[in-house]
C-alpha positions in Angstrom: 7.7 -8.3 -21.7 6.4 -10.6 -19.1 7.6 -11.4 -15.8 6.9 -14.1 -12.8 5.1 -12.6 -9.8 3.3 -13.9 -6.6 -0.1 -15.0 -7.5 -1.1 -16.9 -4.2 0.3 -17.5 -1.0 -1.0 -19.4 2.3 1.4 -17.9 4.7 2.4 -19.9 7.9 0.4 -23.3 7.8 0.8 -26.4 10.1 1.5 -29.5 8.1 -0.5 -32.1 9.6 0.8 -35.6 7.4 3.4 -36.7 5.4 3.3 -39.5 3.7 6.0 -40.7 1.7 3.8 -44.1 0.1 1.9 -41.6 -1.9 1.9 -40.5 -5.5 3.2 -37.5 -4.7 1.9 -33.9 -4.6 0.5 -31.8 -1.6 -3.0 -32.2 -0.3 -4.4 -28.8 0.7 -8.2 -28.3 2.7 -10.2 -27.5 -0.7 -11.5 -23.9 1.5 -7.5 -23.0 1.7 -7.2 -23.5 -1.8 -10.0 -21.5 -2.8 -9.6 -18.9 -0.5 -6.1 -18.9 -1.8 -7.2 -19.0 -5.8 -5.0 -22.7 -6.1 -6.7 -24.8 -7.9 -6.0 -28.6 -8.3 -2.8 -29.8 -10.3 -1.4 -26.3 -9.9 2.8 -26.0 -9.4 3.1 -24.8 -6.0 6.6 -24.0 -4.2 7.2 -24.8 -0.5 8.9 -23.0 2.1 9.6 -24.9 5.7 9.9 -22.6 8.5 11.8 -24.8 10.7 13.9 -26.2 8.4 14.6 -23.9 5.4 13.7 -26.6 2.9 12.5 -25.3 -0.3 11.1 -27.4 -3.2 7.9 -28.0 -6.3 5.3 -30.4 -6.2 1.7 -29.9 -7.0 -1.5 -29.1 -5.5 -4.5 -31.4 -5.0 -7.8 -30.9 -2.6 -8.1 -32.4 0.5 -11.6 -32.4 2.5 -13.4 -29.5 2.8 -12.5 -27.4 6.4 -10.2 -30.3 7.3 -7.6 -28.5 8.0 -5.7 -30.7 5.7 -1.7 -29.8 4.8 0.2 -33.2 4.1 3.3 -34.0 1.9 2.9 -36.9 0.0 5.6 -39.2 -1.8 9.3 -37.8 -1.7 8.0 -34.2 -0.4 7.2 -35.9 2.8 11.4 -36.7 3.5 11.3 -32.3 3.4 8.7 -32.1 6.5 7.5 -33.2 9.8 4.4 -32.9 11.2 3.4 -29.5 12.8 6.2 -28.1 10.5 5.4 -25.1 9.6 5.1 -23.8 5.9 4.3 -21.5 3.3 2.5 -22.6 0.1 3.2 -20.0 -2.9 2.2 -20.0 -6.6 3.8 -17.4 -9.4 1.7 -16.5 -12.6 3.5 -15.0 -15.9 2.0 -12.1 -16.9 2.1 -8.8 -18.8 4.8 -6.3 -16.6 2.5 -3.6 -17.0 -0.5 -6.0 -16.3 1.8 -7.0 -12.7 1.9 -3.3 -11.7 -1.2 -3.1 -10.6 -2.1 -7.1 -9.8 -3.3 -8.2 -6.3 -2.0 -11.7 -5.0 -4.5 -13.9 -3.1 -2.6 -14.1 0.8 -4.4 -15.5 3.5 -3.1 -16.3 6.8 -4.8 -19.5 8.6 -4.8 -20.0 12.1 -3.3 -23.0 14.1 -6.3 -25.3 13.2 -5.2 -24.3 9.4 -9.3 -23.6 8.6 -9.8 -20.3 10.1 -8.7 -17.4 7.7 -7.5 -14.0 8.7 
């Protein structure tokens, strides 16, 4: 049997852009996606803190210790800037294999480039 479980999570980041002209997707700082184990084109939900939206789009890099965290195309009508998110994957896997599996969580500070 195989189940869904957390695989990455960047708890409590400050969106800094939205911008509804783009493609769509989510641009994260490339160093919160690694340190996070997203890589690019990766399914990624979002949680708003202040709002309680919830919604899918996909992951692409923005510049390296940026900061970066901005909604792009119809994502961007879910946030404001300085909203406050989480950024979550889920991976399928074996259940006995997710027994014993360790997410990648890290917690940025306000600048969004500074992990804890």
């Amino acid at each position: 049997m195989q189940i869904e479980v957390l695989k990455s999570k960047i708890h409590r980041v400050k969106v800094t852009g939205a911008d509804l002209n783009y493609i769509g997707s989510i641009t994260i700082d490339i160093a919160l996606m690694e340190a996070s184990n997203i890589i690019e084109g990766e399914k990624v939900s979002i949680v708003n803190i202040n709002n309680g939206e919830r919604f899918e789009t996909y992951a692409i890099p923005g510049p390296r210790n940026s900061g970066e965290i901005t909604l792009n195309g119809p994502a961007a009508r879910r946030v404001q800037k300085d909203d406050i998110i989480i950024v979550i994957t889920y991976a399928l896997m074996d259940f006995e294999e997710a027994k014993t599996f360790s997410p990648w969580i890290i917690f940025p500070n306000e600048e969004n480039n500074s992990l804890t």
